[in-house]
Each structure stands twice: as C-alpha cells, then as structure tokens.
C-alpha positions in Angstrom: 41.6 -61.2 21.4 42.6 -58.6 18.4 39.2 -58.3 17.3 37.7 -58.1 21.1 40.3 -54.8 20.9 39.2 -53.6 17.6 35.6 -53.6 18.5 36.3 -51.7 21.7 38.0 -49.4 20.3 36.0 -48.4 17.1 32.8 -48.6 19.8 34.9 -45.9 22.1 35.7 -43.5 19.1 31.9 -41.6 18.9 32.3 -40.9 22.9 36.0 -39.2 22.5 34.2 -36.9 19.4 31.1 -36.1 21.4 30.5 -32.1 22.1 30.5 -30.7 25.4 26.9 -30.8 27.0 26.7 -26.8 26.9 27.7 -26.9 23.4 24.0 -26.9 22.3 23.0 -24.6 25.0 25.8 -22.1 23.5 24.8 -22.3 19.6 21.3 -21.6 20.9 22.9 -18.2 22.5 24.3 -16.8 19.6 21.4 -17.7 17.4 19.4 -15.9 19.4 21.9 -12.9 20.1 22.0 -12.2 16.4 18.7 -12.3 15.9 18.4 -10.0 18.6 20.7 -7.6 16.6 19.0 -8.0 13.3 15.5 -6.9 15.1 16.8 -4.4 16.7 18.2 -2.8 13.2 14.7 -3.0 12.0 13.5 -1.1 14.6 15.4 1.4 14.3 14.4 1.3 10.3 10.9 1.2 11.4 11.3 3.9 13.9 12.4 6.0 11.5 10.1 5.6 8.6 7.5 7.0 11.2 9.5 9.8 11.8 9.9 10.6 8.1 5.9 9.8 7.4 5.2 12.2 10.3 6.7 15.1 8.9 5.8 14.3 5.5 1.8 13.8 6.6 1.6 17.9 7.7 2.6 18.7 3.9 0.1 15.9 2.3 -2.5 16.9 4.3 -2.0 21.1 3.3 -1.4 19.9 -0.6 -5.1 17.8 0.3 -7.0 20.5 1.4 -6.1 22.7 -1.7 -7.0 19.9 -3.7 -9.9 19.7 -2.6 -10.7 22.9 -3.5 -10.3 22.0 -7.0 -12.7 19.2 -6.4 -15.6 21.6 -5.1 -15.1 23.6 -8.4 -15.4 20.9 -10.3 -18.6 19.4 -8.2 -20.5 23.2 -9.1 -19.4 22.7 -12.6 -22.2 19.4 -13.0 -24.2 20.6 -10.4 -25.2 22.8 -13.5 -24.9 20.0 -15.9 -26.8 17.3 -14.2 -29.1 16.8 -16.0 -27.3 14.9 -19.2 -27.4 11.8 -19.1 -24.0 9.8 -19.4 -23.8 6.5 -21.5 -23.2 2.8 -20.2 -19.2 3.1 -21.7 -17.0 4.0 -18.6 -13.2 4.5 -17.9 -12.4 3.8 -15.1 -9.0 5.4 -13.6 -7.6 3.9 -10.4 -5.4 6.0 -8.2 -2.5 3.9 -6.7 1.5 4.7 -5.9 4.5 2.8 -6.7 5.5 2.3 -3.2 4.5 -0.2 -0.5 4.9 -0.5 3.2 2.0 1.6 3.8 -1.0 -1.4 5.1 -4.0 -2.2 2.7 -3.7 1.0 1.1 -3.5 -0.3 -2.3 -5.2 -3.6 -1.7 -8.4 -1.1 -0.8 -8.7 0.5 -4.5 -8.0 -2.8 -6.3 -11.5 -4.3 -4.0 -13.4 -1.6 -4.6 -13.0 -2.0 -8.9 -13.3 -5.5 -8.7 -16.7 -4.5 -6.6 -17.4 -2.1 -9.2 -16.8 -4.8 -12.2 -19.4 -6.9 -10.1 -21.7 -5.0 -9.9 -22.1 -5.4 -6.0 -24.7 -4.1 -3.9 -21.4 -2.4 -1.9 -20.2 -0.8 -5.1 -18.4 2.2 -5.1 -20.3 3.7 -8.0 -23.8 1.7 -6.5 -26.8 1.6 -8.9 -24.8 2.0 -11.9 -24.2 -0.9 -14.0 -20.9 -1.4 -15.6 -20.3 -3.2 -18.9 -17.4 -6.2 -18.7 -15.3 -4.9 -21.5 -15.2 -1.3 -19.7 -11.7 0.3 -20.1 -8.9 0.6 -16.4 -6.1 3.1 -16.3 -4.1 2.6 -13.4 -1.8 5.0 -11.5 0.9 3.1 -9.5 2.2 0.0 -10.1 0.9 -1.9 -6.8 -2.5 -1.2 -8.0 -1.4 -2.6 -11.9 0.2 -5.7 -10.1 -2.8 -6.9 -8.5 -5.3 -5.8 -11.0 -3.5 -7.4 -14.1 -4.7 -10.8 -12.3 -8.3 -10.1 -12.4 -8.8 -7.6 -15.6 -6.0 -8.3 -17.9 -8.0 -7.7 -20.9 -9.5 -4.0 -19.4 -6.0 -2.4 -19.5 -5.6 0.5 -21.2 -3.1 2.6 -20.0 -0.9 2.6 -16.6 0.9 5.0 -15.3 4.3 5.9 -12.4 6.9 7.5 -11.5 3.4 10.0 -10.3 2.8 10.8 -6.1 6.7 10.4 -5.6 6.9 13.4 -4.1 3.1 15.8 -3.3 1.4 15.6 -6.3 1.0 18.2 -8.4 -1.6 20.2 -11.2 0.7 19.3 -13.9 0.6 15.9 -12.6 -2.7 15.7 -13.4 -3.1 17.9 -16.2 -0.7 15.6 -18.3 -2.5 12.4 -17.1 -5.7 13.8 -18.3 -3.9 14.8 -21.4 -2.8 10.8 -22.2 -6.2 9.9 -21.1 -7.5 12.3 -23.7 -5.4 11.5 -26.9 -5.1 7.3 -25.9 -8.5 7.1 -28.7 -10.5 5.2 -25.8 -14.0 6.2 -26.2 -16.2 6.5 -23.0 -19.0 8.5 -21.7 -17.9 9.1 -18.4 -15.0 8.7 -16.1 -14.8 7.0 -12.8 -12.1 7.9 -10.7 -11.8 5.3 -7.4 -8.9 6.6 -5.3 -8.5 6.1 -1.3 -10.7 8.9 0.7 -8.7 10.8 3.7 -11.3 10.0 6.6 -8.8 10.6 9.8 -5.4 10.1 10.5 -5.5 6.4 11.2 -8.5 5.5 8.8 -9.2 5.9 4.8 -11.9 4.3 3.1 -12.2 3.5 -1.2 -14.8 6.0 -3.3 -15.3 7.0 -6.7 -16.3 10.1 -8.2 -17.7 10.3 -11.7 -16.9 13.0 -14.4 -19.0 13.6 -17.3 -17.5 13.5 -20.8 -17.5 15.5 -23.6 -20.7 14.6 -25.3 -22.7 14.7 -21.5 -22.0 18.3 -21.2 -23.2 19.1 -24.7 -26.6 17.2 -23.9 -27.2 19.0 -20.7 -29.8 21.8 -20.3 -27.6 24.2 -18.5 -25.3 24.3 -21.0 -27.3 24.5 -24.2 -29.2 27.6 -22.6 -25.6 29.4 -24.5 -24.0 29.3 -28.2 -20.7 27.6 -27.4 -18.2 26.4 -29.9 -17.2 22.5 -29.8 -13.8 23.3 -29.2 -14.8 25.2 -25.8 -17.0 21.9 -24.2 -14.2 19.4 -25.3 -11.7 22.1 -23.5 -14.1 21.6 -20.4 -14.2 18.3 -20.2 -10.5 17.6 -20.0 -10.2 20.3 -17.5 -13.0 18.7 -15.6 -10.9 15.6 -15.6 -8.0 17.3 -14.4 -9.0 18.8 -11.8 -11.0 15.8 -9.9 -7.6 13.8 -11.3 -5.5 16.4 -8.9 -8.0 16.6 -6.0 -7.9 12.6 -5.9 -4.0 12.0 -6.2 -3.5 14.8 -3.7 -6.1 12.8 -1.0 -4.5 9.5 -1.7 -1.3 10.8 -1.4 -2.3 11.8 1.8 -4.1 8.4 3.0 -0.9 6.8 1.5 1.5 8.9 4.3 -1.0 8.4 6.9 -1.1 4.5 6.2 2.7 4.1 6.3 2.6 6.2 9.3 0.6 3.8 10.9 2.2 0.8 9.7 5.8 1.8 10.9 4.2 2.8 14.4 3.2 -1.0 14.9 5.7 -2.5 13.6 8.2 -0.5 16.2 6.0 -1.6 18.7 6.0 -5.1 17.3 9.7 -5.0 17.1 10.1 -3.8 20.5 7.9 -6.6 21.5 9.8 -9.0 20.2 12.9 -7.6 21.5 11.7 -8.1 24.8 10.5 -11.9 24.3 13.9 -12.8 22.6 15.8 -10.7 25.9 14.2 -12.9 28.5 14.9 -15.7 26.4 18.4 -14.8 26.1 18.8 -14.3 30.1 17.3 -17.4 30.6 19.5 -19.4 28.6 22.2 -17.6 29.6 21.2 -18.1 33.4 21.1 -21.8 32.6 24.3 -22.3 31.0 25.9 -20.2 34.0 24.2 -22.8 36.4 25.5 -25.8 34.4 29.0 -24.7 34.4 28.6 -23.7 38.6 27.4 -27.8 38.9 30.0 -29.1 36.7 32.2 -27.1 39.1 31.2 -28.1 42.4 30.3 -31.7 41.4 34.3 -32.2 40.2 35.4 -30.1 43.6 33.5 -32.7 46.0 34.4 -35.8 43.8 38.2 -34.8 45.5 
C-alpha cells in the first residue's frame, strides 16, 4: 500500500512542474519582438549609410572627372610613343580600398587579374600574354586578402590607409614613387582598377603604361636629343598620373557600390520587418484567443 503511494506520487510530480500551455506561445513572442528591435536598428544603420554614400558620391564623381583629365593627358603622351614596343615583364598594380560593405566591388578586380594571370580570352589586357612569375602591387587590403590565396608568390608590394577620404595627386605621386625605388624590373605597367559606367553599374579594365626603356625605343621620341634623366622623369609621371585618374574612378565606383548596397539592404530590412510584424500579430492574436477560451470554458464549467 506504501509503495502503491510512492509510485503515485513520484508519477504525479512532472504534471504539478508542467508550464502553462501559452508558455511556449509567449517565449516565441519575445524572441520574435527582439528580433524585431535588432532589425529595425540595422535599418536605421543601413538607412543611413545611403545617406552618407549619397552625399559623398557628388564629390567622388567631381574628384573623377578631373582625374580623368589627367588620364587623357597621359593617353596623348603614347599616342606619340606607340610605336615602342614593351617587353613580356609586367607589373601589375591592382586598385582596391580598405573598406567593405560596398557589393562585388573588390571581388571584380581580384577576377579580372586572376583572368589576366590566365591568360583568358575575357582578359582585361586581351591578346597580351602574361608571364606566371609577373610581379602584383595591391592597393587596399580587400583586394590583398583575396589575392594572397591565389598569387602568394607575385606579391611585391601592397598598400592602405589610400582612398580613405577622395584620393589625391600626392596619393598617387608617392605610390608611383615606392613603385619606382621597390628595384622591381618591368617593362610595362598594368593598372586594373573598377571603371565608373553609371550610377548603379561599374565594370574591371586595365590600362597599360609604358616604362622607361619603351619610351626611349619609340620613334616619336628619338626624333629629339633628351637626357636619360628627362625619359625616366616621364615615365614615373606617366605612372602617376594614370595611378591618380584610376584611384579617383574607383573611388567613385566604390561610393556608388555601397550606395547601392545600403539601398537594398533598407529595403531588405524593411521587408523583413514587415514579415516578422504579421508574424508577431498573429501570434499575439493567438495567444489572446487562447486566454479568451481558457476564460469562457472555466465560466460555463460553473
């Protein structure tokens, strides 16, 4: 009879520790309220990236255009000196930033060397071959992160801290001037950077400038006595100025990007906000119609 008792009992004990049967329907609730909170913090983070991106596009895209003007200079400059021949060795100097949140930005330059290293029919530089062992100078550290997987040997050089803020001339003058005195040999230098096509699109392209030994072997410039001093002068000037032209576009496609990428992901925020909402109201609706039959059923049982 004392053991009939005892097993009754210890049988009884998980009903009197049960939860309420809206317990669950309650934790649910406040999981979902706070992650209601937490999504709507980022869309107000989000929200205002865009805002800062959008005013700070306006400027990239004046600081652009007067880069480009160096670029045009620089494009007449071997217009006259086409006809030297450059050599298979090739740098090749990657334009990147240090910042993310900003889309495939980065992700597009790092293709388009690896492209260039495989010799692809899609090339940036197409119908020029590229050696293996050629030399890589990265700008930006996104850029250095995914490269260093594919050509860790090819590093030479890398480079931040640059397209913080609108890039400058002396920006690029004192990257040309590393690029210079580093002691890597090359006859030409391939810059691949992010072209500004529109607002919301960009695409990867290289330009190529001519070194020091092309210039001397060109026609247009052995038509005049010129000391060796003046052409190696040129060169790095040359290299400069198509340095500036493409830091100032990517820095541009870079804005734009992040622009773009904190516009959808407000409106994917806001999206979600509205699928966790009516997921909220309904479990809140539920809960409310629980308690109403608990109610009523417990009014009519007297």
């Amino acid at each position: 009879m004392f053991a009939r008792r005892t097993a009754a009992r210890v049988v009884a004990q998980p009903s009197l520790l049960a939860a309420p049967s809206n317990a669950r329907n309650m934790a649910t609730l406040r999981e979902i309220e706070l992650r209601l909170k937490s999504v709507r913090n980022i869309e107000k983070i989000t929200k205002s990236m865009k805002m800062i991106a959008s005013t700070k596009l306006a400027k990239a895209q004046r600081a652009m255009q007067a880069g480009k003007l160096y670029g045009a200079a620089n494009a007449e400059v071997f217009e006259t000196a086409k006809e030297g021949a450059t050599g298979p060795q090739k740098l090749f100097i990657v334009v990147s930033s240090d910042k993310g949140l900003c889309g495939g930005i980065h992700s597009s330059v790092t293709k388009a060397t690896r492209r260039a290293f495989s010799n692809t029919p899609d090339s940036p530089i197409a119908g020029a071959s590229v050696e293996p062992d050629s030399s890589v100078m990265v700008i930006g550290d996104k850029s250095k992160a995914q490269l260093s997987r594919v050509l860790p040997n090819n590093f030479k050089l890398t480079f931040n801290q640059i397209g913080r803020d609108v890039p400058t001339f002396a920006d690029a003058a004192s990257v040309a001037d590393l690029v210079v005195k580093s002691g890597v040999e090359y006859d030409s230098v391939v810059i691949i950077y992010n072209k500004f096509v529109s607002a919301i699109s960009y695409e990867a392209a290289a330009i190529e400038i001519k070194g020091e030994k092309a210039l001397k072997e060109s026609e247009g410039f052995k038509k005049y006595e010129m000391e060796d001093d003046f052409t190696k002068d040129l060169a790095e000037f040359s290299l400069a100025n198509a340095l500036f032209a493409a830091l100032t576009e990517s820095h541009a496609c870079e804005i734009s990007a992040r622009r773009n990428a904190m516009d959808n992901a407000s409106k994917n925020a806001g999206d979600m906000i509205g699928s966790l909402t009516m997921q909220y109201n309904r479990g809140r609706q539920a809960a409310i119609t629980n308690e109403l039959v608990d109610i009523i059923t417990g009014a009519s049982a007297l």
